[in-house]
TORKOL-4160 file (C-alpha; in steps of 0.2 Angstrom, whole numbers, padded with zeros to 4 digits, m for minus):
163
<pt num="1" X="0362" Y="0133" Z="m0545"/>
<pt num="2" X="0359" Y="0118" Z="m0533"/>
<pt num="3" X="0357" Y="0104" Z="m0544"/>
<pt num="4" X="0338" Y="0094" Z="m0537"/>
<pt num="5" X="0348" Y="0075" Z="m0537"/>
<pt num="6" X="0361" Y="0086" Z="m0521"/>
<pt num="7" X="0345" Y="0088" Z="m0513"/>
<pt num="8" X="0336" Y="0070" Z="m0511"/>
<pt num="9" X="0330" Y="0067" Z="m0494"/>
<pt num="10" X="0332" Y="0084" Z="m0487"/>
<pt num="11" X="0312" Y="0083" Z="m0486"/>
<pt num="12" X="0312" Y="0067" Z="m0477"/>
<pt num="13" X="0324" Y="0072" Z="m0465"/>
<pt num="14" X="0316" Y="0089" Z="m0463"/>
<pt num="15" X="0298" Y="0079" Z="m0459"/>
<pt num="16" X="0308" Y="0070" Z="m0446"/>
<pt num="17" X="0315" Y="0084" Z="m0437"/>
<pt num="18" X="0297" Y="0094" Z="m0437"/>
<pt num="19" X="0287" Y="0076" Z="m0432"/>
<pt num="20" X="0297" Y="0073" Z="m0416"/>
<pt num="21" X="0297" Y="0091" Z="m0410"/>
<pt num="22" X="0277" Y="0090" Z="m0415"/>
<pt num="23" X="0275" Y="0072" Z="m0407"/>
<pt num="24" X="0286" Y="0077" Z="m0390"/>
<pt num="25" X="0273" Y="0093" Z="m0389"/>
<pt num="26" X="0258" Y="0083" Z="m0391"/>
<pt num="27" X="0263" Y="0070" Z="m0381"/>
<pt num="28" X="0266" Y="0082" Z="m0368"/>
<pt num="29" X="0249" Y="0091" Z="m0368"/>
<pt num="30" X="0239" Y="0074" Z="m0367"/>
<pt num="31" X="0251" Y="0071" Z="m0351"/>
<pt num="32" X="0250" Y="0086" Z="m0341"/>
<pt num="33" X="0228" Y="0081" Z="m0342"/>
<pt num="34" X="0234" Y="0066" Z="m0338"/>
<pt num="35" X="0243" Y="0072" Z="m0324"/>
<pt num="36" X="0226" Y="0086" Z="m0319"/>
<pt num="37" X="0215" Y="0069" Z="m0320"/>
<pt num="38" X="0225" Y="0061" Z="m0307"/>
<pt num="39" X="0229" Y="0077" Z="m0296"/>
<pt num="40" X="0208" Y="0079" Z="m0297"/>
<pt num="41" X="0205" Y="0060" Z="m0293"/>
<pt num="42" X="0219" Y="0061" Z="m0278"/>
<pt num="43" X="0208" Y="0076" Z="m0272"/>
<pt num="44" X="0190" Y="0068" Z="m0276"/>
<pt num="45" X="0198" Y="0050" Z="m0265"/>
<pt num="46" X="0200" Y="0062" Z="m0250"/>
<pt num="47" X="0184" Y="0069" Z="m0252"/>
<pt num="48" X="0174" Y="0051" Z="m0252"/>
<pt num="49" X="0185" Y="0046" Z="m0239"/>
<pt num="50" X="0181" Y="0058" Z="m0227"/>
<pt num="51" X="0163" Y="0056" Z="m0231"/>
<pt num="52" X="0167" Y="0040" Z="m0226"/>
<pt num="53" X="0175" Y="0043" Z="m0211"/>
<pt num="54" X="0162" Y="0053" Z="m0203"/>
<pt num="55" X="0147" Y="0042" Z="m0203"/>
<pt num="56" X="0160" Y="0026" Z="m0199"/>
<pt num="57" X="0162" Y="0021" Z="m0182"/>
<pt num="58" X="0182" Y="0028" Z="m0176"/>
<pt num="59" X="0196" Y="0014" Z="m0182"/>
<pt num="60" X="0186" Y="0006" Z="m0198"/>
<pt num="61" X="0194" Y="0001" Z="m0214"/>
<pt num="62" X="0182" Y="0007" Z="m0225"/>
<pt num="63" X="0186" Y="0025" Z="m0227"/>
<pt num="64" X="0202" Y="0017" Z="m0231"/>
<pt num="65" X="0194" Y="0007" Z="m0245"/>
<pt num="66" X="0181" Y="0019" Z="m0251"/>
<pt num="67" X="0197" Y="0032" Z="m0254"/>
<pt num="68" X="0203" Y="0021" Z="m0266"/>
<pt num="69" X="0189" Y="0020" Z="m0275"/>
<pt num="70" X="0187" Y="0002" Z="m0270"/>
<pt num="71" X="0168" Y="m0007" Z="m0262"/>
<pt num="72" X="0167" Y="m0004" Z="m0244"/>
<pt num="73" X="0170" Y="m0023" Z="m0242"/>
<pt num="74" X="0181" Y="m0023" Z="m0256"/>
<pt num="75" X="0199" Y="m0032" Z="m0257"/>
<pt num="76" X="0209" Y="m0022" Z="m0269"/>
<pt num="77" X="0228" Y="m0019" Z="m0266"/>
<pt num="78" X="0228" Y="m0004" Z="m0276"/>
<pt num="79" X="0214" Y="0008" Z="m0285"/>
<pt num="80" X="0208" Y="0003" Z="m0302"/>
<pt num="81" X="0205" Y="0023" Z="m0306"/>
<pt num="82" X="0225" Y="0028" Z="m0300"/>
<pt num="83" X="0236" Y="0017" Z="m0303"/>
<pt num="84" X="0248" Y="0017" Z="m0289"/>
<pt num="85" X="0236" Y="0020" Z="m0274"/>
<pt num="86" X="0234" Y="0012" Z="m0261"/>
<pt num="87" X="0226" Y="0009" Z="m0244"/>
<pt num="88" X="0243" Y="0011" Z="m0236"/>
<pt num="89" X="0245" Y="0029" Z="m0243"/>
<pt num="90" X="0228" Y="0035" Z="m0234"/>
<pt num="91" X="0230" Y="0040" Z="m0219"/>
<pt num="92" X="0210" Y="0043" Z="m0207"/>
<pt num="93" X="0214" Y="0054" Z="m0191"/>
<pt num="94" X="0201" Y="0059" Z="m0178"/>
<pt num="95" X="0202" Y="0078" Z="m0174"/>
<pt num="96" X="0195" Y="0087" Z="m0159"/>
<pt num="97" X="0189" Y="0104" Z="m0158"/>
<pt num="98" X="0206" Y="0110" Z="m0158"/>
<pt num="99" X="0209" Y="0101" Z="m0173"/>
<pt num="100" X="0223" Y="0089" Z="m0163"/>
<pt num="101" X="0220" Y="0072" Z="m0168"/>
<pt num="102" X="0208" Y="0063" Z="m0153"/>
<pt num="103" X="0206" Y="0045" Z="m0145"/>
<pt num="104" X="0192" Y="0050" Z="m0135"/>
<pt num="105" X="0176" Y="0047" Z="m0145"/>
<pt num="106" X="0164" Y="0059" Z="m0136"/>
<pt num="107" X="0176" Y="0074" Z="m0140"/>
<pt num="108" X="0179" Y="0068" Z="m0160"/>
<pt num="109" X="0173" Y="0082" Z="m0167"/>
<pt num="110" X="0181" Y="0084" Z="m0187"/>
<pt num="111" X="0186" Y="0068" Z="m0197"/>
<pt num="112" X="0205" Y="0069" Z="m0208"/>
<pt num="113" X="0208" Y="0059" Z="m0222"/>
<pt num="114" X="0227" Y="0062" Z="m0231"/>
<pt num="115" X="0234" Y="0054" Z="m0246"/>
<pt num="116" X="0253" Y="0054" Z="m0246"/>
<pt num="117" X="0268" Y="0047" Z="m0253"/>
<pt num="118" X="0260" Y="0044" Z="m0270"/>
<pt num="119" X="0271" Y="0046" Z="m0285"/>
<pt num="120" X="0263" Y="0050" Z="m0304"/>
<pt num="121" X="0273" Y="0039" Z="m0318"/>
<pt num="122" X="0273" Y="0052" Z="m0333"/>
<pt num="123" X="0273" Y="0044" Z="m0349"/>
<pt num="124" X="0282" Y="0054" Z="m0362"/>
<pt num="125" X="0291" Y="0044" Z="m0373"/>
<pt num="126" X="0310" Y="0047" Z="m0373"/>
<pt num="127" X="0308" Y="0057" Z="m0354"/>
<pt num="128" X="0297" Y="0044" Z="m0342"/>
<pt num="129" X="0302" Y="0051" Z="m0327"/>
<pt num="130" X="0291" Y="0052" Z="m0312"/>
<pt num="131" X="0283" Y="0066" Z="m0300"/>
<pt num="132" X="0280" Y="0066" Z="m0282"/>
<pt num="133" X="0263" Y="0071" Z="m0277"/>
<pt num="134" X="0260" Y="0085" Z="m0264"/>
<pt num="135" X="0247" Y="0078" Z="m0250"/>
<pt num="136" X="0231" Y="0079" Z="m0252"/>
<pt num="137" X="0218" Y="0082" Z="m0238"/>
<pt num="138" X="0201" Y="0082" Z="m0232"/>
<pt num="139" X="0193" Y="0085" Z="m0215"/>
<pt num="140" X="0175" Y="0088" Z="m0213"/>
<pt num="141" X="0164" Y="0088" Z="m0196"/>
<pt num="142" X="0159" Y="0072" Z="m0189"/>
<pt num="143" X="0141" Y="0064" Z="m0190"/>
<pt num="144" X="0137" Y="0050" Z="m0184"/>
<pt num="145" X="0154" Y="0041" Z="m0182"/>
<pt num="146" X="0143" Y="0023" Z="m0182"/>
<pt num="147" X="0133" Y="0025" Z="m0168"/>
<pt num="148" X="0114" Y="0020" Z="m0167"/>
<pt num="149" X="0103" Y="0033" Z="m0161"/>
<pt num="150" X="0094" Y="0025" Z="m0146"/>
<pt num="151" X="0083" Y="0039" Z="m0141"/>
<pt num="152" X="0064" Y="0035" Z="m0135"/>
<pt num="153" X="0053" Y="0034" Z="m0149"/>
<pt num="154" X="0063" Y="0035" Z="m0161"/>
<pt num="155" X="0067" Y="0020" Z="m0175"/>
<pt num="156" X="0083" Y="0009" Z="m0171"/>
<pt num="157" X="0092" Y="0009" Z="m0187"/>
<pt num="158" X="0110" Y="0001" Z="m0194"/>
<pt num="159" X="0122" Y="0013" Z="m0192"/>
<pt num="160" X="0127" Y="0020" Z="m0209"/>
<pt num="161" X="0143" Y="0015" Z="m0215"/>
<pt num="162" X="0138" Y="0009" Z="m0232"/>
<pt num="163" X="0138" Y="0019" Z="m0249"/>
């Protein structure tokens, strides 16, 4: 028979065993939603910035800026949704009907945004490591690309670029 004074501690040292595999789990599950939260925002900036894109005249920087979830006019170096992001990760390109990017504005017929290079900081205690993310793009038909309708008769209005 196992006297009980052999045994003293064995419950603490069990508890500790149990609570770090439990706290590594957890930890884990609140990262990988985490993790979907910024994959879904990364997916939502190309979205806006496309948006964007397609009622902004050809070479503005506000697509740019609204794809980080920054003001149209805004200043940011980064996003304050994704950490990490920046204007120099987004990339607007002007496609034609073929879908190869365009210089000529009368044959612009699809707008691109693309999000690359950005890299997710997981933060698991005792295994922060990081994780690249795949690119993420957008391309939608083009609108109005900044121009002012100037048909006879019909009301002159500021181009809309602003959200």
């Amino acid at each position: 028979m196992i006297d009980k004074h052999q045994q003293k501690g064995a419950e603490t040292a069990e508890f500790a065993l149990i609570a770090l595999l439990f706290f590594a789990v957890l930890f884990a599950v609140i990262e990988y939603g985490r993790a979907l939260f910024v994959w879904n925002a990364l997916a939502e900036a190309t979205r806006r910035g496309a948006r964007m894109a397609v009622v902004c005249p050809v070479g503005s920087a506000i697509p740019s800026r609204v794809a980080i979830f920054d003001a149209a006019g805004g200043t940011l170096a980064s996003s304050p949704i994704i950490k990490g992001l920046t204007p120099a990760m987004v990339t607007v390109a002007y496609l034609n009907q073929a879908g190869v990017v365009e210089a000529n504005q009368t044959l612009i017929r699809f707008a691109e945004v693309r999000i690359t290079g950005y890299v997710h900081t997981l933060i698991i205690p005792l295994l922060g490591f990081t994780v690249n993310a795949p690119p993420f793009a957008t391309t939608l038909p083009t609108e109005s690309l900044g121009a002012v309708p100037t048909n006879p008769g019909q009301a002159v209005r500021a181009p809309s670029c602003a959200f």
